[in-house]
C-alpha positions in Angstrom: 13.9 -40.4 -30.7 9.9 -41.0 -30.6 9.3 -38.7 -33.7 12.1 -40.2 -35.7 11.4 -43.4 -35.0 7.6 -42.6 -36.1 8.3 -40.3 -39.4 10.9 -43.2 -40.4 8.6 -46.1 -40.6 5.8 -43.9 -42.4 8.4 -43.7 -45.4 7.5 -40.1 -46.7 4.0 -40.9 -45.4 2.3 -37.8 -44.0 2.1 -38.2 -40.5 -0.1 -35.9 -38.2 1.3 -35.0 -34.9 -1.5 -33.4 -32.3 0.1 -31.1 -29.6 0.0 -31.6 -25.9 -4.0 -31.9 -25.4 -5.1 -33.4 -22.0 -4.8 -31.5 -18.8 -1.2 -31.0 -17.1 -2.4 -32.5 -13.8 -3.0 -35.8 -15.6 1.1 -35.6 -16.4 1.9 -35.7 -12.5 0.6 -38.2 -9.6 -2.6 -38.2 -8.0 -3.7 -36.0 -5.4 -4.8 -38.8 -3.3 -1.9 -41.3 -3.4 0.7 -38.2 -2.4 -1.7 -37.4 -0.1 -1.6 -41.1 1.8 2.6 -40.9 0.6 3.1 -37.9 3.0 0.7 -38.9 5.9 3.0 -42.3 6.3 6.0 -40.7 5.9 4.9 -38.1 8.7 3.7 -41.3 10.9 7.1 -43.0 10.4 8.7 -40.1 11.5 10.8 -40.7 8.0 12.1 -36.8 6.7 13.8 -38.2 3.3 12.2 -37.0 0.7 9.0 -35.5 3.0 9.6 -31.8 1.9 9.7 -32.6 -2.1 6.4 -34.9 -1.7 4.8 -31.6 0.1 6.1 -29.4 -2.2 4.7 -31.5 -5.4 1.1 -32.1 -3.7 1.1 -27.9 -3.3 1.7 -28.1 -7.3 -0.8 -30.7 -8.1 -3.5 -28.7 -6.0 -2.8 -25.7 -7.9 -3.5 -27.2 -10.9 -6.2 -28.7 -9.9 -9.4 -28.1 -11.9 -13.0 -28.8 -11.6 -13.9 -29.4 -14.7 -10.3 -30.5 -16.6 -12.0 -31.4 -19.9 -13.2 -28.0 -20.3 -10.6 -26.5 -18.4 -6.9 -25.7 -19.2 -6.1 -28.1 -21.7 -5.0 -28.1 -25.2 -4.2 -25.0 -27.0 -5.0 -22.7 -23.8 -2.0 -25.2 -21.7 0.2 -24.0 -24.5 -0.5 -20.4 -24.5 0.3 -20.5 -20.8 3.5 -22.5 -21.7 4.7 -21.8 -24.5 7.8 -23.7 -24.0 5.9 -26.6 -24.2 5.0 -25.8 -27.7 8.4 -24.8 -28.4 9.9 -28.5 -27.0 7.6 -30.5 -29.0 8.0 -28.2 -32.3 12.1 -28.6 -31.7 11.8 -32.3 -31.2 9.5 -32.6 -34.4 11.8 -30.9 -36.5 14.8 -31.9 -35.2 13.8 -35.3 -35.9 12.4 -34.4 -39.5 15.8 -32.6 -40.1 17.7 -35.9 -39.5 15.9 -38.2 -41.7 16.0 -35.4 -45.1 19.8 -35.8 -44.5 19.5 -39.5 -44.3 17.3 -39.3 -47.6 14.3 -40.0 -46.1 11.1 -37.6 -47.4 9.4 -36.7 -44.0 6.3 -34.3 -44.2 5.0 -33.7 -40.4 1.5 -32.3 -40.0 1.6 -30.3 -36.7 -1.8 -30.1 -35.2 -2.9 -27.6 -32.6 -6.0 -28.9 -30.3 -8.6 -27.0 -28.4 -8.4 -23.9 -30.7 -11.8 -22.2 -30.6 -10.7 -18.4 -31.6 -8.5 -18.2 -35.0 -6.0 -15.9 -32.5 -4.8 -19.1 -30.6 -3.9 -20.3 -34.0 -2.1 -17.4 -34.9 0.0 -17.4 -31.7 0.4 -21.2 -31.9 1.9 -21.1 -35.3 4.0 -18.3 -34.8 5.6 -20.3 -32.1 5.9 -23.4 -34.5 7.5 -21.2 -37.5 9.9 -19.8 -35.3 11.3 -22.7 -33.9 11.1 -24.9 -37.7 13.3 -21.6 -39.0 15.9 -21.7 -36.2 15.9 -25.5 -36.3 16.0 -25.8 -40.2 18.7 -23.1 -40.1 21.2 -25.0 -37.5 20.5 -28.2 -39.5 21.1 -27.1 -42.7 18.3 -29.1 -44.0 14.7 -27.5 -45.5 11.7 -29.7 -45.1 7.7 -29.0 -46.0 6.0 -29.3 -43.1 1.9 -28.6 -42.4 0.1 -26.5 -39.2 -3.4 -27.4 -39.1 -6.1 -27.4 -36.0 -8.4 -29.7 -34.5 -12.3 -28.8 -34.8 -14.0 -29.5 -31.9 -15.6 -26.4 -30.4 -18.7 -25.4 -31.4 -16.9 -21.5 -31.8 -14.4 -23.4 -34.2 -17.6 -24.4 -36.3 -19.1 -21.1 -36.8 -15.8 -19.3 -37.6 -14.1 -22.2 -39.6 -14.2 -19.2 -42.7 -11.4 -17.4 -40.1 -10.0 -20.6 -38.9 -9.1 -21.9 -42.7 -7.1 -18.4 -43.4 -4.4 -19.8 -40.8 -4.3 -23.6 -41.3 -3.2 -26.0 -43.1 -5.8 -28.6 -42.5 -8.7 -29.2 -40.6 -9.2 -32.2 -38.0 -12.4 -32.8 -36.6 -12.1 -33.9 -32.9 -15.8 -35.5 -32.5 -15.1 -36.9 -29.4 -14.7 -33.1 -27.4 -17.7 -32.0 -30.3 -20.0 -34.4 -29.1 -19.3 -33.8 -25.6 -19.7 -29.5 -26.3 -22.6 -29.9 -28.4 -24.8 -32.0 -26.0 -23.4 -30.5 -22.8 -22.3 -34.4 -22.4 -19.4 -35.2 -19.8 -18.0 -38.3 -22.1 -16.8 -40.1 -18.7 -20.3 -40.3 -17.3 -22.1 -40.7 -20.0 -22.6 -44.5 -19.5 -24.5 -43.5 -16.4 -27.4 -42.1 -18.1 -27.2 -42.9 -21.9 -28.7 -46.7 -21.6 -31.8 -44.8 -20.3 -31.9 -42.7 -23.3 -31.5 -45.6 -25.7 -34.2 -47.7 -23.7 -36.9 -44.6 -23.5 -35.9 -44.2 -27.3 -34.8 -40.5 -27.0 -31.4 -41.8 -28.6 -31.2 -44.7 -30.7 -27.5 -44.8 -30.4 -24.7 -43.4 -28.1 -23.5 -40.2 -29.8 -20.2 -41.3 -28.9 -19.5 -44.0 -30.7 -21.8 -43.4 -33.4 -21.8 -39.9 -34.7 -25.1 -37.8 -34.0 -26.1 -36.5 -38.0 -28.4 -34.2 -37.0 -26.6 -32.2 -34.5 -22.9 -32.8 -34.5 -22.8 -33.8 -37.3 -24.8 -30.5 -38.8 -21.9 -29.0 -37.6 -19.5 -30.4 -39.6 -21.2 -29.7 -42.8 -21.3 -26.0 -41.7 -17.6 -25.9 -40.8 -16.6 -28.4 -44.1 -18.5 -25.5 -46.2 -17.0 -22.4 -44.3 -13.4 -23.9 -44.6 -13.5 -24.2 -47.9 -15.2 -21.2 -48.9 -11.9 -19.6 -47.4 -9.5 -22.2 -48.3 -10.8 -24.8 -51.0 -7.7 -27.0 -51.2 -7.9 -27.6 -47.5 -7.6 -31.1 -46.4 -10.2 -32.0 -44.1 -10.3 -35.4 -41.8 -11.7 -36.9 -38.6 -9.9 -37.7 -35.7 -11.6 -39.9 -32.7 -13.7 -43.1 -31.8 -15.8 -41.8 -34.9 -13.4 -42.5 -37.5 -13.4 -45.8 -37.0 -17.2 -46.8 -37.0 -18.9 -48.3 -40.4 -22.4 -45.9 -40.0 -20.1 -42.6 -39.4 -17.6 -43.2 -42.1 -20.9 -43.4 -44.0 -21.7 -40.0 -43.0 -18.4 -38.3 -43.0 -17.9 -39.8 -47.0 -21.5 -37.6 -48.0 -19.7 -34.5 -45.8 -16.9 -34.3 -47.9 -14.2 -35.2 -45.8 -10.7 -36.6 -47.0 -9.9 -39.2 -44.1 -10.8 -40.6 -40.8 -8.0 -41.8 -38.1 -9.1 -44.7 -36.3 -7.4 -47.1 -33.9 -4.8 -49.7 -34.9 -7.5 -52.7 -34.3 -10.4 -51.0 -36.7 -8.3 -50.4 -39.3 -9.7 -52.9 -41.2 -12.8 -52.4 -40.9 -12.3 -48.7 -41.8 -11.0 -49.1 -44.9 -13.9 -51.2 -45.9 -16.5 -49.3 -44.7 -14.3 -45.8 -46.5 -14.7 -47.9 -49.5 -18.1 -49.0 -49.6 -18.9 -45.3 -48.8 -17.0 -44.3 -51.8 -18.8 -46.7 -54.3 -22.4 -45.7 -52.9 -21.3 -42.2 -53.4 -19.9 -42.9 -57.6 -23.1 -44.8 -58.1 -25.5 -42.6 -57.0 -23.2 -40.1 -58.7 -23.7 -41.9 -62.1 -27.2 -42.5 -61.6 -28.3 -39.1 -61.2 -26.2 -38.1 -64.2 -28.6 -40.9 -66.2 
């Protein structure tokens, strides 16, 4: 129901759909309130209910990770569970399926997170083909649908030339880049950043206003290795990034074909897309004078 009601209201509109990407812990309660759940039961001498509470705290301390952001997320989750890739993919398509027979032109971008070797691609999308065929198939319906990968590991960067043989499109996650390249927990940043911006080390926080030199050397490597492989490859920006005037700046000059950005900026993204744009025709023009 979520993915029809979303393709519908795009009206033929591609519409990019990223896989499961946070941790699963964050999908079931906190350790701490099951924790304080159990003891009170236990002290009320209340069994209902007491065995499935310890059973789920067992689960949520297996899962349990250190370091969650870097841990078993995104495409690695799915590799684990690949019925998890399947369920979204069948949902997806089942819901594409439903609006060609309706009349409705629906073309779903499917986009795998996290991917850092070109193999988790590979065994991503076979899992996605699979299920379009067998869905397609029951529904009697054909639709054109995309499989494409977020960039956001520093290994996606410097093998973007293998990457681009297996996807569709490329989304650059700067969030997770930013937070990989500097070795930057995004979370705790705030700790520690306004003491980089008052000693002058930074004059901006890299996460809401994209760091050209470093990250965003990066991109320019992986924007040239993609398309040395793939040249048609559509290439966009997906994260706080997207929506902030000096990065759209930037990302225009890289060569990219879109930015995402929240609901709210928008506005101001458009603008700022456009300004970049113009800059980028007159200088064009100018250096052909």
């Amino acid at each position: 129901r979520d993915f029809y009601g979303v393709l519908k209201v795009m009206r033929g509109q591609p519409v990019t759909i990223r896989l499961i990407d946070p941790p699963l812990h964050e999908f079931l309660p906190k350790r701490e309130e099951l924790m304080v759940e159990i003891a009170r039961l236990e002290s009320e001498g209340r069994v209902s209910g007491l065995s499935r509470k310890r059973t789920l705290l067992r689960r949520v301390e297996q899962l349990h990770e250190f370091n969650p952001m870097m841990g078993h997320r995104g495409v690695r989750l799915a590799i684990s569970y690949p019925e998890i890739t399947e369920m979204q993919a069948r949902a997806i398509f089942e819901a594409a399926c439903r609006l060609a027979r309706e009349g409705v032109k629906v073309v779903p971008e499917i986009m795998i997170p996290l991917v850092g070797h070109v193999g988790e691609l590979q065994d991503q999308k076979a899992v996605i083909n699979r299920v379009a065929t067998e869905t397609m198939r029951a529904e009697g319906v054909k639709i054109k649908y995309l499989v494409g990968t977020m960039i956001e590991l520093p290994r996606s960067v410097v093998t973007a030339d293998d990457i681009a043989r297996s996807a569709d499109f490329f989304s650059f996650g700067t969030n997770d880049l930013t937070q990989m390249t500097f070795g930057f927990s995004r979370d705790d940043s705030a700790k520690f950043l306004p003491d980089y911006q008052e000693r002058g080390i930074l004059t901006r926080d890299p996460f809401t206003t994209i760091d050209t030199k470093g990250v965003g050397a990066l991109i320019r490597i992986a924007v040239e290795k993609g398309r040395a492989t793939k040249p048609t490859i559509k290439l966009g920006v997906c994260g706080e990034h997207g929506g902030d005037t000096a990065s759209i700046r930037f990302f225009e000059d890289a060569g990219l074909d879109y930015v995402s950005a929240s609901p709210f900026r928008i506005p101001t993204a458009r603008l700022a897309a456009a300004q970049a744009a113009l800059a980028r025709d007159s200088f064009s023009t100018d250096g052909q004078d």
